[in-house]
C-alpha positions in Angstrom: 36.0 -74.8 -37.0 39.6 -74.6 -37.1 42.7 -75.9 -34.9 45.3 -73.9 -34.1 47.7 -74.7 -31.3 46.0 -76.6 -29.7 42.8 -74.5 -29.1 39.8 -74.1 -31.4 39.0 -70.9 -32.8 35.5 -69.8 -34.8 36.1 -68.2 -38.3 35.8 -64.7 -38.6 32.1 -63.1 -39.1 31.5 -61.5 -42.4 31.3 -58.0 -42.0 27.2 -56.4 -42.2 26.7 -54.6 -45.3 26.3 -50.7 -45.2 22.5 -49.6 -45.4 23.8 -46.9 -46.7 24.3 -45.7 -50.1 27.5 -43.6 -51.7 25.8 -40.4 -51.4 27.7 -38.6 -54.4 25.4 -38.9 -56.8 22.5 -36.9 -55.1 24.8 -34.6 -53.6 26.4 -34.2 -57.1 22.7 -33.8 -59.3 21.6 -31.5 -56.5 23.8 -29.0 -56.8 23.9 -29.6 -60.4 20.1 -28.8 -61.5 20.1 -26.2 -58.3 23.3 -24.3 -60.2 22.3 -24.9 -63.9 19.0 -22.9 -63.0 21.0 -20.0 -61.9 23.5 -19.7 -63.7 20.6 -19.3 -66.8 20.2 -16.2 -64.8 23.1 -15.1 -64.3 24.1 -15.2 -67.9 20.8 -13.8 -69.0 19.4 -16.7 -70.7 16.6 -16.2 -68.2 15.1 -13.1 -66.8 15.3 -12.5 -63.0 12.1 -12.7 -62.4 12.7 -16.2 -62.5 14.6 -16.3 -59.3 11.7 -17.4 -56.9 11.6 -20.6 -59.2 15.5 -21.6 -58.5 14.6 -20.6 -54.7 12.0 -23.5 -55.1 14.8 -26.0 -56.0 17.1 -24.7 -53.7 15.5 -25.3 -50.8 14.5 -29.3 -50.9 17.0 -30.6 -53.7 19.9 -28.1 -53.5 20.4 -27.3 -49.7 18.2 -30.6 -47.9 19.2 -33.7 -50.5 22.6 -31.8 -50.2 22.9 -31.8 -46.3 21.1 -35.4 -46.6 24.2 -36.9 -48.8 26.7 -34.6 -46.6 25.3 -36.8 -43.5 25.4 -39.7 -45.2 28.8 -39.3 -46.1 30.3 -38.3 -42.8 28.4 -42.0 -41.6 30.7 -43.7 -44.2 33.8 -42.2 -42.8 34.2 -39.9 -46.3 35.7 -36.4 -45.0 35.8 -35.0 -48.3 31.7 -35.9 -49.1 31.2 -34.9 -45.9 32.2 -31.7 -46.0 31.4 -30.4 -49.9 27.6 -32.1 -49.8 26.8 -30.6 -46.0 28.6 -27.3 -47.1 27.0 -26.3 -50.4 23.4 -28.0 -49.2 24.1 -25.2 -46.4 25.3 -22.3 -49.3 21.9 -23.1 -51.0 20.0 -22.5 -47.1 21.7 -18.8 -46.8 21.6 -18.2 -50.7 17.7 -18.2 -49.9 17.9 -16.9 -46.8 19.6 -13.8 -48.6 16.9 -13.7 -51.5 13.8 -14.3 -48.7 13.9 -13.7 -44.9 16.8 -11.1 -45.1 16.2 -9.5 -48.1 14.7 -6.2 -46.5 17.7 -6.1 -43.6 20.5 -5.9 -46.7 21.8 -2.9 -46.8 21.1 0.0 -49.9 23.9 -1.0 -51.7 24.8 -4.7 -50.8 26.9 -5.3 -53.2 30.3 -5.2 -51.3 29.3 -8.0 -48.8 27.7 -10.0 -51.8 31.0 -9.8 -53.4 32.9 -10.8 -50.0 30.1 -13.5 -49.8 31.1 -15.0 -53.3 34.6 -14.7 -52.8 34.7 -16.1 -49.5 32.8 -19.5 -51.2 35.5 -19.0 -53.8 38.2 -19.6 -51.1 36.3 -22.7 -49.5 36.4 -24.4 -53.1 39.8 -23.5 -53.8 40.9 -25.4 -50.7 38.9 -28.2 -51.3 39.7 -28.4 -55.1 43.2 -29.0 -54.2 41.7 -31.6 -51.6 39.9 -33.4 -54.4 43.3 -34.0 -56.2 43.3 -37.7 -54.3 40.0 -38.5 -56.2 38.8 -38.9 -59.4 39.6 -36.1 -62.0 36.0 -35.5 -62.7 34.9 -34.4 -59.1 38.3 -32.4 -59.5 36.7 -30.6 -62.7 34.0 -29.6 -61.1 35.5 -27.7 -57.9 38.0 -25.8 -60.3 35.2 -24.7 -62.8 33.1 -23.6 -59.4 36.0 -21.6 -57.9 36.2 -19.7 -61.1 32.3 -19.6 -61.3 32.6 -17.9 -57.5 35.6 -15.5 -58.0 34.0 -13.9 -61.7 30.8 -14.2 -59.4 32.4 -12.3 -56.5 34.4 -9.7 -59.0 30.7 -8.6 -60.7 28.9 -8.0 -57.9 31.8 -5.5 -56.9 31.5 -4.1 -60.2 27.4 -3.7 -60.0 27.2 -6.0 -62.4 23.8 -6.9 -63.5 22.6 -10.1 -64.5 24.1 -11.1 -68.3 26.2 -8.1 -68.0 30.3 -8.5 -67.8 32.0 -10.3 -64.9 28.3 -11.8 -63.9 27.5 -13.3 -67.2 31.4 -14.8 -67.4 30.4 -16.0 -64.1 27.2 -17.5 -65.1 29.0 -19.4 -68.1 31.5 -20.8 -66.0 28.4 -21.9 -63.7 27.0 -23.9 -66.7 30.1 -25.4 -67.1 29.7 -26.7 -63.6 26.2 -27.3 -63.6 27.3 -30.0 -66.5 30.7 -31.6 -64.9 28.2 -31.6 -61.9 25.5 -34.0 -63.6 27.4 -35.7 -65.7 29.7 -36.8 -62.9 26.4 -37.8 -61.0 25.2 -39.6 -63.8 28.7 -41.5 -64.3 28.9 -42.4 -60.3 25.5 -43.7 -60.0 25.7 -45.6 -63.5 28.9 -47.2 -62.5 27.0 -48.4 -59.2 24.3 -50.3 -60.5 25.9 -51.9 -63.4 29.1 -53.4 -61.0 31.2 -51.5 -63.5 33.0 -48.6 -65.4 30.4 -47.4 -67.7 31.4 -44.2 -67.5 35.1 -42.5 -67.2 35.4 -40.2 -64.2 
């Protein structure tokens, strides 16, 4: 106890630790894998036949562990988090939605709206790449590579671009390139975290 003028006053409670934990690292890995899958379509690595099997993914670790970390992060007070995990968990919802319950209500030739689709996700993570300025440059990385993944993404499906063809397969390349800053960044964040340290650069 301590004394000051004259009256006695308690010492300060240490604040509770968070049961929470940073949720960039699952947010990060799960739109990571979820994007590395497609973009091996999009590129033609993969045939699309293979689509059903990146729906799989999209659904729990994409679009749930995604909206999971966004909610997490809007309980820690992180607007940035908050909005990227719970947006793109969302984008990986509809990107199914598209592919599964909606597929037969598309119209004969969707690729117009498909294109506006893209580019519309494009302009999201344009915005919030200049938002990510105030954080590390690897989270920064990432959103730039994905707004160029969206726009060449956006510009072949105006161009009836099939998979591995043109503006799709440029699109699918720089989706690679994101799928990795993605991970790695992951990797680096929750690596950092458990060893009380900079192991890796971000």
């Amino acid at each position: 106890m301590t004394q000051v003028s004259g009256a006695t006053q308690a010492p300060a409670a240490a604040p509770a630790p968070s049961l929470f934990a940073g949720p960039a690292p699952l947010g990060l890995v799960a739109f990571g894998m979820t994007t590395l899958l497609l973009s091996t379509i999009n590129t033609g690595i993969i045939p699309a036949t293979s689509t059903p099997i990146v729906l799989a993914l999209a659904i729990p670790f994409g679009g749930a562990c995604q909206v999971v970390a966004g909610f997490v992060a809007f309980r820690n007070g992180a607007h940035f988090a908050a909005t990227a995990f719970t947006a793109y968990g969302a984008f990986w919802f509809s990107f199914v939605f598209i592919n599964t319950l909606f597929g037969a209500e598309l119209p004969k030739d969707p690729t117009p709206m498909l294109g506006l689709y893209a580019m519309g996700w494009g302009l999201f993570t344009a915005y919030m790449t200049v938002a990510s300025l105030a954080g590390t440059k690897a989270v920064t990385v990432v959103f730039a590579l994905l707004t160029l993944t969206f726009v060449a993404l956006g510009i072949g499906f105006w161009g009836h671009d099939a998979p591995g063809a043109s503006w799709t397969q440029i699109g699918g390349i720089l989706g690679l390139a994101t799928a990795a800053a993605a991970i790695y960044t992951s990797f680096a964040d929750v690596s950092n975290a458990v060893f009380g340290r900079t192991v890796l650069p971000v």
